[in-house]
C-alpha positions as a Markdown table, in Angstrom:
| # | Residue | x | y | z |
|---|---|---|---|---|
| 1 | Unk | 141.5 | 71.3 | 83.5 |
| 2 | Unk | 138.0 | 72.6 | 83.3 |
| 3 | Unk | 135.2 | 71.0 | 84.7 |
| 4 | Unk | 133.3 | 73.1 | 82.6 |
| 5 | Unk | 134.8 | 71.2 | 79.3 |
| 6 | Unk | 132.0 | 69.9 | 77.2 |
| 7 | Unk | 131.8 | 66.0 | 76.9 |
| 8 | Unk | 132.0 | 66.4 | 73.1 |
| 9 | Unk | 135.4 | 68.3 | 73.4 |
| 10 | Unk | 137.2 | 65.6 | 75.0 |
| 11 | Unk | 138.4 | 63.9 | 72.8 |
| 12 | Unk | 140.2 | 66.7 | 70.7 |
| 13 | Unk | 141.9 | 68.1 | 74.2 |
| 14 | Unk | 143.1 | 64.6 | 74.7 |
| 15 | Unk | 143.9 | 64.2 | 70.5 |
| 16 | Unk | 146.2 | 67.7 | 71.4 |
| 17 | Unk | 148.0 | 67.2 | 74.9 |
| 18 | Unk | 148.9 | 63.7 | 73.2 |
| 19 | Unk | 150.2 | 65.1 | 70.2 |
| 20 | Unk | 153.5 | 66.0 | 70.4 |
| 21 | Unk | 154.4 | 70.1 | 69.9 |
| 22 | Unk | 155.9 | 71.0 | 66.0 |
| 23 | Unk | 156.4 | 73.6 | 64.2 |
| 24 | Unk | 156.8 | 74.3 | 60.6 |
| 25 | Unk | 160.7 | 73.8 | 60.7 |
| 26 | Unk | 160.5 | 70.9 | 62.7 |
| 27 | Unk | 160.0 | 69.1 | 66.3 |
| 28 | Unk | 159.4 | 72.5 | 69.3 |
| 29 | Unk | 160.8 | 71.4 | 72.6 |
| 30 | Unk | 159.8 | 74.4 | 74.6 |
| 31 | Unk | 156.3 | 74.1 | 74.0 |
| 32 | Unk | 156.5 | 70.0 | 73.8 |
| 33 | Unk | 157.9 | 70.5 | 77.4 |
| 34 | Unk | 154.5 | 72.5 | 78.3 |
| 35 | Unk | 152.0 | 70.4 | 76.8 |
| 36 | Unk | 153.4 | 67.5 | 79.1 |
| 37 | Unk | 153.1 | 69.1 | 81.6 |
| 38 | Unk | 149.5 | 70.5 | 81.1 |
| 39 | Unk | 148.6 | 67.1 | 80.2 |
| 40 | Unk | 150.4 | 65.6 | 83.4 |
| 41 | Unk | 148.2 | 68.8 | 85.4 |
| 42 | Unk | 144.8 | 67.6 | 83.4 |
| 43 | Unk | 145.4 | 63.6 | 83.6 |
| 44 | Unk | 143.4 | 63.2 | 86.8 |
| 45 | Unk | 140.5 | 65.1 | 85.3 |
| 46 | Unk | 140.6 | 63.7 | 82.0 |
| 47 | Unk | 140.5 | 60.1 | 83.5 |
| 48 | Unk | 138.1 | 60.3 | 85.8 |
| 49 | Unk | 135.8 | 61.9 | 82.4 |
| 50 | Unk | 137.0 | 59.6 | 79.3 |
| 51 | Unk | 134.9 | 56.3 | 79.3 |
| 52 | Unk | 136.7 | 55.1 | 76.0 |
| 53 | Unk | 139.4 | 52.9 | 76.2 |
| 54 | Unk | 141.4 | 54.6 | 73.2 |
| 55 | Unk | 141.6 | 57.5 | 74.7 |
| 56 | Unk | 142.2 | 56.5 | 77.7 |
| 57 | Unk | 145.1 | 54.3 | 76.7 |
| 58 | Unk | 146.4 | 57.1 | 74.6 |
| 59 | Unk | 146.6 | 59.0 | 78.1 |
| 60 | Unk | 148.2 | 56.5 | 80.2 |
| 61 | Unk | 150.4 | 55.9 | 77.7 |
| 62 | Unk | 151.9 | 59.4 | 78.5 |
| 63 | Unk | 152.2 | 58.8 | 81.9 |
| 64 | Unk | 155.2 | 58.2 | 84.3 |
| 65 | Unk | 155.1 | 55.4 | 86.6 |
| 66 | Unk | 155.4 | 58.5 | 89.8 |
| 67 | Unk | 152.1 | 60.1 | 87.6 |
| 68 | Unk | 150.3 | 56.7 | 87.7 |
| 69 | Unk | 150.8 | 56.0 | 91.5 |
| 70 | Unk | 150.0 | 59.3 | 92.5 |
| 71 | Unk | 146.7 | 58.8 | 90.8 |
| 72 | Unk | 145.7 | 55.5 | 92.5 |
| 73 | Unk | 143.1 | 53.2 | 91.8 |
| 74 | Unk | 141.6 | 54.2 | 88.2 |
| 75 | Unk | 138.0 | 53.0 | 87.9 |
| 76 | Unk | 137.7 | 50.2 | 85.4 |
| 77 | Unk | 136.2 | 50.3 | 82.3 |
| 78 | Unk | 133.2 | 48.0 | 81.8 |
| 79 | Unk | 132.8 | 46.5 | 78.1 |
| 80 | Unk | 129.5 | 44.8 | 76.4 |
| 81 | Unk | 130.1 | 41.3 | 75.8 |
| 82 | Unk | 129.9 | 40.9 | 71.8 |
C-alpha cells in the first residue's frame, strides 16, 4: 500500500479490501481471492494508519491468526473517557 494514500481515503480502501468481490451474476472468487490478498499485502500499513476502532476491527477481522503474529505488537488505541 501507498504511503502516499491520503488520510481521507482510508476508510473507503479499507470499506473495499473488506468487501467481499461480486459481480452482477453473483459471488466472483477469482477476484475475491485477490482482494485478500491485497488486503493481507496492505494490513500492516493500514494498521499502523487507522486510529478508529471500526475500522480497525473490520481489518483484524480479516486476518489469519499466521497474519496477526507476523504483525506483532499492534499499538493500542487510546479512547476519551465519556
Amino acid at each position: 500500500m501507498s504511503e502516499d494514500l491520503p488520510k481521507e481515503a482510508l476508510k473507503t480502501v479499507i470499506e473495499a479490501l473488506c468487501t467481499p468481490a461480486t459481480t452482477p451474476n453473483g459471488f466472483d472468487a477469482r477476484a475475491d481471492r485477490w482482494r485478500e490478498e491485497a488486503l493481507i499485502a496492505a494490513l500492516p500499513a493500514l494498521l499502523s494508519r487507522t486510529s478508529t476502532k471500526r475500522l480497525r476491527g473490520r481489518l483484524l477481522m480479516h486476518a489469519d491468526e499466521r497474519t496477526l503474529a507476523a504483525l506483532g505488537p499492534v499499538r493500542p488505541i487510546m479512547f476519551e473517557a465519556r
